[in-house]
Wavefront OBJ file of the C-alpha trace (Angstrom):
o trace
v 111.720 115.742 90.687
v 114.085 113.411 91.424
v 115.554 110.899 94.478
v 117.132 112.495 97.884
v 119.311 109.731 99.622
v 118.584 108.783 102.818
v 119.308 111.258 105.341
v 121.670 110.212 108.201
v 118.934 111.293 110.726
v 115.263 111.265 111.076
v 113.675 114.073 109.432
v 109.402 114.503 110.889
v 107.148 116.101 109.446
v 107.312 119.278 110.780
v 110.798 119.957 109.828
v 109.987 120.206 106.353
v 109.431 123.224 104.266
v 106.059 122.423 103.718
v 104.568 126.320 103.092
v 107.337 126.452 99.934
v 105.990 123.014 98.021
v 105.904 124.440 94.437
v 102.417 123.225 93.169
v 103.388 124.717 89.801
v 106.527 121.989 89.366
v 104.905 119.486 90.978
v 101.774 119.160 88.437
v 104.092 120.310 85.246
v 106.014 116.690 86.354
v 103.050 114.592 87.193
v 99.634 115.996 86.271
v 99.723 118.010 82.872
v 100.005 114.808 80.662
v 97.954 111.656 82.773
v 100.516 109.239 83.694
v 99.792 105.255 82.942
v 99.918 104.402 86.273
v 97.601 107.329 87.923
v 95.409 105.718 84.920
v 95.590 102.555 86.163
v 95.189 103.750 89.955
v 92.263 105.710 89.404
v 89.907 102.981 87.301
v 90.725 100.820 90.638
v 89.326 103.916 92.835
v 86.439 104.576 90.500
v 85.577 100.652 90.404
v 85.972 100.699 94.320
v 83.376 103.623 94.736
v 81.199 102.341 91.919
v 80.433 98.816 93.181
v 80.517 100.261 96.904
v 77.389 102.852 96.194
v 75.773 100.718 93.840
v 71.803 100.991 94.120
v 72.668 102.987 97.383
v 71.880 106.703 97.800
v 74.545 109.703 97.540
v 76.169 110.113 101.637
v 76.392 113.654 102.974
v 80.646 114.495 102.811
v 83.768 113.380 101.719
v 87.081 114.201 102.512
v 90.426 114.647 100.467
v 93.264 114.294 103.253
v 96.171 116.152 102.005
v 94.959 116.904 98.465
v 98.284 118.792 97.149
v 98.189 119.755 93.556
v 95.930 116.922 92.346
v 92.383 117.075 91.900
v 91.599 113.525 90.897
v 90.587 111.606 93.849
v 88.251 114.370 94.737
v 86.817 113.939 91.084
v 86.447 110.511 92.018
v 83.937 111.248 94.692
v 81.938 113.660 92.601
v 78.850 111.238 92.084
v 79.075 109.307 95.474
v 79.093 112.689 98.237
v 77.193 116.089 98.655
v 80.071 117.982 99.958
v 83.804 117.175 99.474
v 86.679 118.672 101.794
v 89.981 119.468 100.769
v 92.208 119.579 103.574
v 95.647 120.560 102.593
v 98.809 121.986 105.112
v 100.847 123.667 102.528
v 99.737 127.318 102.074
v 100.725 127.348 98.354
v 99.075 124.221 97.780
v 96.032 125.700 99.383
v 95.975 128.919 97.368
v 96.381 126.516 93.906
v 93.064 124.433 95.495
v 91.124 127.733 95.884
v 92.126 128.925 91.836
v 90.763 125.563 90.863
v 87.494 125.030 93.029
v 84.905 127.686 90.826
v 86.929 126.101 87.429
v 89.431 123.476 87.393
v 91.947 123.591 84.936
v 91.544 121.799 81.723
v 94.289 119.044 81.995
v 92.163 117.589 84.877
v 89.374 116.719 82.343
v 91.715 113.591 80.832
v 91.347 112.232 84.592
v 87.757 113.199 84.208
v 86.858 111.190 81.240
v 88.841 107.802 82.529
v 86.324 108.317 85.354
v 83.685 108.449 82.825
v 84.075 104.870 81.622
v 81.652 103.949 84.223
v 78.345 105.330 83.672
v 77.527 106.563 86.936
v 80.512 109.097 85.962
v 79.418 109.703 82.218
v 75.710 110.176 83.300
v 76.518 112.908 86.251
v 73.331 114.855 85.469
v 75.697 118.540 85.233
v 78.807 119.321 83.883
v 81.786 117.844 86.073
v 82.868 121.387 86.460
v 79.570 122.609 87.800
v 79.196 120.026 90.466
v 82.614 120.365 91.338
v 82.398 123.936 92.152
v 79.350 123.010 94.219
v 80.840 120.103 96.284
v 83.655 121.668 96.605
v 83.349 124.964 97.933
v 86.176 126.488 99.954
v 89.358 124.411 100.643
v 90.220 123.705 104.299
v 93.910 124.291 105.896
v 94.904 121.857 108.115
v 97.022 119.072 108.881
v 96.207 115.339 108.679
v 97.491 115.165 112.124
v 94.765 117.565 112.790
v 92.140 114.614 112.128
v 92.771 112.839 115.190
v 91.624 116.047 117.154
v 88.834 116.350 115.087
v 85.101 115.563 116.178
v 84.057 115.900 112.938
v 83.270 112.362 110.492
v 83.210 111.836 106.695
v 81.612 109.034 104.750
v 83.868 108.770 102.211
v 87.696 109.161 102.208
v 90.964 109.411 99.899
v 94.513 110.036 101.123
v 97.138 109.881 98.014
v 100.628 109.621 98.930
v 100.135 111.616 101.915
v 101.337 109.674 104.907
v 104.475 107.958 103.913
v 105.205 111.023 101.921
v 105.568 113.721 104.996
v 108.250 112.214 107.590
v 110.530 109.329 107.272
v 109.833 108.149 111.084
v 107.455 104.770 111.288
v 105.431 106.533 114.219
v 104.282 109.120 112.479
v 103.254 107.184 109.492
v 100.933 104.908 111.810
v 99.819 107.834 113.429
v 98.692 109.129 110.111
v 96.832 106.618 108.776
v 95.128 105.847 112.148
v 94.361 109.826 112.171
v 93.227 109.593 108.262
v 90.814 106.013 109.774
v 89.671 108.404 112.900
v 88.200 110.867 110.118
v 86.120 108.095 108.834
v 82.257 107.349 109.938
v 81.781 103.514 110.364
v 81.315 101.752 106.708
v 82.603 104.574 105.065
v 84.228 103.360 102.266
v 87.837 104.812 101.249
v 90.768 104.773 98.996
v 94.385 105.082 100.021
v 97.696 105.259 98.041
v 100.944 104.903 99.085
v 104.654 105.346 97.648
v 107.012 102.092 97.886
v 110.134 102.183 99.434
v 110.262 106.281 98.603
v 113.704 107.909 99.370
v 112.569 111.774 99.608
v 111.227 113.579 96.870
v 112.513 117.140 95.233
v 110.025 119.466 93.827
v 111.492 122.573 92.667
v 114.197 123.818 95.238
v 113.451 121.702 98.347
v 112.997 118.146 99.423
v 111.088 116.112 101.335
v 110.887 113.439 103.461
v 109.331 109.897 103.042
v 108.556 106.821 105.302
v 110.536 103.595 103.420
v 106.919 101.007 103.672
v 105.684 97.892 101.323
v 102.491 96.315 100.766
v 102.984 94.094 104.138
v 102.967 97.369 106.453
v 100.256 98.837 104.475
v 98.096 96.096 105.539
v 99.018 96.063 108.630
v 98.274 99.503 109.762
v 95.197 99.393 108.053
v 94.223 96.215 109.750
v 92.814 97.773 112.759
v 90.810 100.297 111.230
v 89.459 98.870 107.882
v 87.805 95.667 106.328
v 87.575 94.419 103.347
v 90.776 95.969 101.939
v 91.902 95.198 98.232
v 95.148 96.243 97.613
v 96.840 96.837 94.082
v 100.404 97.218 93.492
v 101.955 98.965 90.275
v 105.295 98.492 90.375
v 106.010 98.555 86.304
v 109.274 99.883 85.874
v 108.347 102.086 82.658
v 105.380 103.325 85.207
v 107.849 105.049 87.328
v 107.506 108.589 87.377
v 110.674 109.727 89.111
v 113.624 108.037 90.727
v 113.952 106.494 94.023
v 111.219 104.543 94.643
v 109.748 100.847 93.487
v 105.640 101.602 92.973
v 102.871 102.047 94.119
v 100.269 100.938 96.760
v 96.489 101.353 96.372
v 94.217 100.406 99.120
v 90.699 100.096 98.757
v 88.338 99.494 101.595
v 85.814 99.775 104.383
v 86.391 101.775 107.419
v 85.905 99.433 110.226
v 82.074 100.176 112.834
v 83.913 101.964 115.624
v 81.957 100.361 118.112
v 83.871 97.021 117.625
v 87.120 98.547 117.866
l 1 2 3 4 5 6 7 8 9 10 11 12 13 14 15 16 17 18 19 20 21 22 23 24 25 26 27 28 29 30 31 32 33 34 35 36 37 38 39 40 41 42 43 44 45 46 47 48 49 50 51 52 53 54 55 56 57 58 59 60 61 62 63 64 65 66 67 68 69 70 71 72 73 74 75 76 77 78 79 80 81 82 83 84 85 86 87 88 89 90 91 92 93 94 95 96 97 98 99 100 101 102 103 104 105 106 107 108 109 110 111 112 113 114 115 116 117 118 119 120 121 122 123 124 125 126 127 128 129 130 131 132 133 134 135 136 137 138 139 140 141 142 143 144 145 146 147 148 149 150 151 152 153 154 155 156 157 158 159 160 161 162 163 164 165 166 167 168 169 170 171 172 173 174 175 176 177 178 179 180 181 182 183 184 185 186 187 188 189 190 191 192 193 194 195 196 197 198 199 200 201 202 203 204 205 206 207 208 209 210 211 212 213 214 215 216 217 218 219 220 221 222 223 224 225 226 227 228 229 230 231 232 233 234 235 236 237 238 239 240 241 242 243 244 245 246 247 248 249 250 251 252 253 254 255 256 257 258 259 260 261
């Protein structure tokens, strides 16, 4: 992949060629060899859910908003959920989801065993793929945009690079988190990442638009929905896995009770 400039106009997120996203490209660039700095994002998540569910019991569902090609921060909610979601727009990215759900792939079991470094990971009771296939069961098509329609709630959430990374208008970033927040059951705990000051992104033949947002409007879109939010910034030049953008932004939280909102 590499940088798009800025277009001259404001490109949403349903003017891009969503339904032709290459999942094949997009995992040979990112996913096939574990990056440092999904490394590094990922021990945060698995700390997050870790100290969050500690001496508490396993919640009914969680929720994947925009999964793409990467498995990981569904992985992450193995231990912690009954049932996971995958709710993904693009139709190839969908179809990849489906060929993974009864038997991932085995380049996802590197993510797997950083997971495992805590033990409520390494002592899973069945094999990762087993429980996955369970949890899992049949991806959902949808949009996140979808969510704020949606009656339905979660109790445990991830969204990674999903709402800065489909439109480059402000709006519809809010409106994405807040419909990502809406998706949420009160106390639900969740884990967000973001791309810094992204450009656009290429993956195979087509690009794509991104929202340019920092760690200040991060927090303060989250603000309304969420408490106590951690955030963690990687911004380590060497970390960088493609052009045209500064790092990235995990957020780690709480979904607000939605009574007090």
């Amino acid at each position: 992949m590499t940088s798009v400039p800025p277009a001259a106009d404001q490109k949403l997120n349903g003017d891009a060629p969503w339904d032709d996203f290459d999942p094949g490209v997009y995992i040979s660039h990112n996913y096939l060899e574990m990056q440092a700095v999904d490394e590094e994002i990922l021990s945060h998540v698995r700390d997050h859910f870790s100290d969050h569910f500690r001496g508490r019991v396993r919640v009914a569902s969680g929720i994947d908003v925009g999964a793409g090609p990467n498995l990981y921060p569904a992985l992450a909610m193995l231990p912690w959920c009954d049932r996971i979601t995958l709710l993904e727009r693009s139709a190839r990215n969908l179809e990849y989801l489906r060929s993974q759900a009864p038997d991932y792939a085995p380049h996802w079991d590197q993510f797997w065993n950083v997971l495992c470094k805590d033990e409520a990971y390494a002592t899973l009771g069945m094999a990762p793929r087993i429980r996955f296939k369970e949890a899992v069961q049949q991806p959902e098509a949808g949009s996140l945009f979808d969510l704020c329609a949606d009656e339905r709630r979660w109790d445990l959430g991830t969204m990674f690079f999903v709402a800065e990374s489909i439109t480059t208008s402000l709006a519809e970033f809010r409106r994405g988190v807040g419909c990502f927040m809406n998706a949420l059951n009160s106390g639900a705990p969740f884990a967000a990442a973001f791309m810094e000051h992204s450009e656009g992104y290429r993956v195979g033949d087509h690009t794509f638009p991104a929202r340019d947002i920092d760690e200040s409007e991060v927090r303060a879109v989250l603000g309304g929905y969420a408490d106590h939010v951690e955030i963690h910034r990687t911004a380590n030049p060497k970390q960088l896995v493609r052009d045209g953008y500064t790092g990235m932004i995990l957020a780690c939280g709480q979904r607000k009770n939605r009574h007090d909102e």
